[in-house]
Phi, psi and omega in degrees: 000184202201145167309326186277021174257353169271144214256096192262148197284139184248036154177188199305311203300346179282337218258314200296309182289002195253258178358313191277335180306345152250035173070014176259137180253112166265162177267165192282345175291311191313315198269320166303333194307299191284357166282313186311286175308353179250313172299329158264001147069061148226162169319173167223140205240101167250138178235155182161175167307126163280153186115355209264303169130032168298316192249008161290320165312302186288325189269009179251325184309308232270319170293321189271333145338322187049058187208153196329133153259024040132107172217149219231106158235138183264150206196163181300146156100314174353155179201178182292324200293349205253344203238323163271305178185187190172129203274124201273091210298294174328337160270340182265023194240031177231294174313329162279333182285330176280349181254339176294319187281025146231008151074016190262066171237150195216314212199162166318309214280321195261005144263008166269343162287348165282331198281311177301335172240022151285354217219027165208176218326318192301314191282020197245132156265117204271137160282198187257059136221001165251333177313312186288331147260048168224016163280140172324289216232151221287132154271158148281120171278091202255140185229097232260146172031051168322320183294002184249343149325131153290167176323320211286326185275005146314305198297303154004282212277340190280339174319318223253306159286337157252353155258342210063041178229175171213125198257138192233110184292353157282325191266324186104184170261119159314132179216123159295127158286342177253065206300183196249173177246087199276140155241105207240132180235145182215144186272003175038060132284339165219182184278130174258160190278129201307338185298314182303306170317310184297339182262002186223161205259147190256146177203170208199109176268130170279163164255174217298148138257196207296306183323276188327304169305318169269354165291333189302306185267032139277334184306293211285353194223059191271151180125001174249152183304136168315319168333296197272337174298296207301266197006272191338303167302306162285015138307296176324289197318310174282328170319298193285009155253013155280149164293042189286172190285312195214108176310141156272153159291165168281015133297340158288314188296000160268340178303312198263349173281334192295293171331308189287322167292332152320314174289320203099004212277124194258343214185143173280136114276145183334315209265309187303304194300291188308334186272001172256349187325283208318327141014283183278279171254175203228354181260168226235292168335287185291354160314300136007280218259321187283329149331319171245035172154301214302355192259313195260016153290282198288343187301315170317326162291318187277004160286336191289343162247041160081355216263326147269168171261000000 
C-alpha cells in the first residue's frame, strides 16, 4: 500500500468536517494548517498552552483516517533505543550460544558470517519511530510535548522529518514506503531548535473563544442545562484572563463541567466553585488567589449580564 491509499480531505472545509464527526472542533487557521500538512506530506509543528486539544488532533486525525496511531511521548533522558530500535540482545547471545554448541565457527569467514546475521532486520526491535516507517500503509505519528526531550534529541528527528528514514549503522537506512503523517506538539517550556522547525509547517493553538468552547463541551461533557454549559465557559473564559500560574484548558473546562453534572449542580455559585477549583487548577497559589475575591468578582460579572440569577 501506499500513502495515496489513504483517504485525505480534499480541502480545508473538508478538513473541519472530517475532525467534527468526532467531536473535535477546530478553527479554520487550525484546519488550514493540517490540509496544508497533508497535502504537502510535511510534519505539522504545534505549539500552544496545555489543555488547547494538540494531542488530541493526532488521535482524533488518526481515528477518522481509520489508521495506525504510532506515539513518541517525551520526557527528559530520551534516547534512540526507547524511541526508534534497539538490537534484540538476548536473541543475539542465544544465536552465538547455538552455533558455539554446535562447534560451527571454524575460521574468520565463519564469524563473519554470524556477526552478519546477528545484525538484521529479524534482530531489531522496532520503537514508534522506526514503526512509523515500516508501515503497509501511512500512520500518524505523534511526536507528544518535544519541549519535555533534551536538545540532543531535536537533532535526531531530522534526519526522520526530512527523509522519512532513519540510518541504522549496521543496516543502513530504513526509508518508509508509506511515510507517516507526524505531528509534534510542545508546550514551549524551552525552545526546540529552527533546524528542527524549518522542516516542519507551525501553528500555534489558541485557546477557543467562547462560541467554539462550548460548542467542544456539549460534545464532549453532555447532560448539563444549556444554562450552566454557557456560566462554565464564561467563567472559564475570564479565569484565563487572570494572572494565574496555570490557566485551565479546555480540557478542564470538560472536567469541571462533567463534575458539576456529577453534583447535580444547576447553576454555578459561590460554594459550587469553591469546593470544585481543583478541578480546574492544579497549582495551590491559584487556588489560593481564586479564593480570595477573584471567584465572586466573576460571579459578578456574569450575574451583571444576565447570565446568573
Amino acid at each position: 500500500m501506499t500513502a495515496l491509499e489513504l483517504k485525505l480531505p480534499d480541502s480545508v472545509d473538508a478538513v473541519i468536517a472530517l475532525l467534527a464527526s468526532e467531536n473535535y472542533i477546530c478553527d479554520r487557521r487550525l484546519a488550514t494548517a493540517l490540509f496544508l500538512a497533508l497535502k504537502l506530506r510535511r510534519p505539522l509543528f504545534l505549539e500552544g498552552e496545555p489543555g488547547v486539544g494538540k494531542t488530541e488532533l493526532a488521535k482524533t486525525l488518526a481515528s477518522t483516517l481509520s489508521t495506525l496511531l504510532l506515539r513518541v511521548q517525551c520526557y527528559e533522558g530520551l534516547d534512540v533505543a526507547q524511541t526508534a530500535y534497539e538490537w534484540n540482545v538476548a536473541r543475539q547471545m542465544v544465536e552465538i550460544r547455538l552455533a558455539e554448541a554446535a562447534h560451527a565457527i571454524h575460521d574468520a569467514a565463519d564469524r563473519d558470517r554470524l556477526a552478519h546475521n546477528l545484525y538484521t532486520r529479524a534482530m531489531l526491535i522496532e520503537r514508534p519511530l522506526l514503526q512509523a516507517l515500516t508501515q503497509e500503509r501511512s500512520p500518524v505519528l505523534l511526536i507528544d510535548e518535544l519541549d519535555r526531550a533534551d536538545e540532543p534529541f531535536d537533532a535526531f528527528l531530522l534526519e526522520v522529518l526530512a527523509e522519512n528514514q532513519i540510518t541504522i549503522p549496521e543496516l543502513g537506512a530504513i526509508k518508509a514506503s508509506a511515510p507517516p503523517i507526524t505531528i509534534i506538539t510542545s508546550n514551549r517550556t524551552r525552545e526546540i531548535h529552527d533546524a528542527l522547525k524549518r522542516r516542519c509547517l507551525y501553528h500555534w493553538v489558541e485557546f477557543p473563544d467562547v462560541e467554539r468552547e462550548l460548542d467542544i463541551v456539549r460534545r464532549k461533557a453532555p447532560g448539563a442545562s444549556e444554562r450552566l454549559y454557557r456560566q462554565v465557559v464564561e467563567f472559564v473564559q475570564r479565569m484565563r484572563g487572570l494572572d494565574l500560574f496555570k490557566a485551565p484548558g479546555v480540557a478542564e473546562t470538560i472536567d469541571w463541567t462533567n463534575a458539576l453534572v456529577a453534583l447535580n449542580a444547576m447553576r454555578l455559585d459561590p460554594a459550587t466553585v469553591h469546593d470544585t477549583l481543583g478541578v480546574l487548577l492544579k497549582y495551590q497559589d491559584d487556588i489560593a488567589r481564586m479564593g480570595g475575591g477573584d471567584t465572586a468578582k466573576i460571579l459578578d460579572e456574569l450575574k451583571a449580564r444576565a447570565l446568573l440569577d
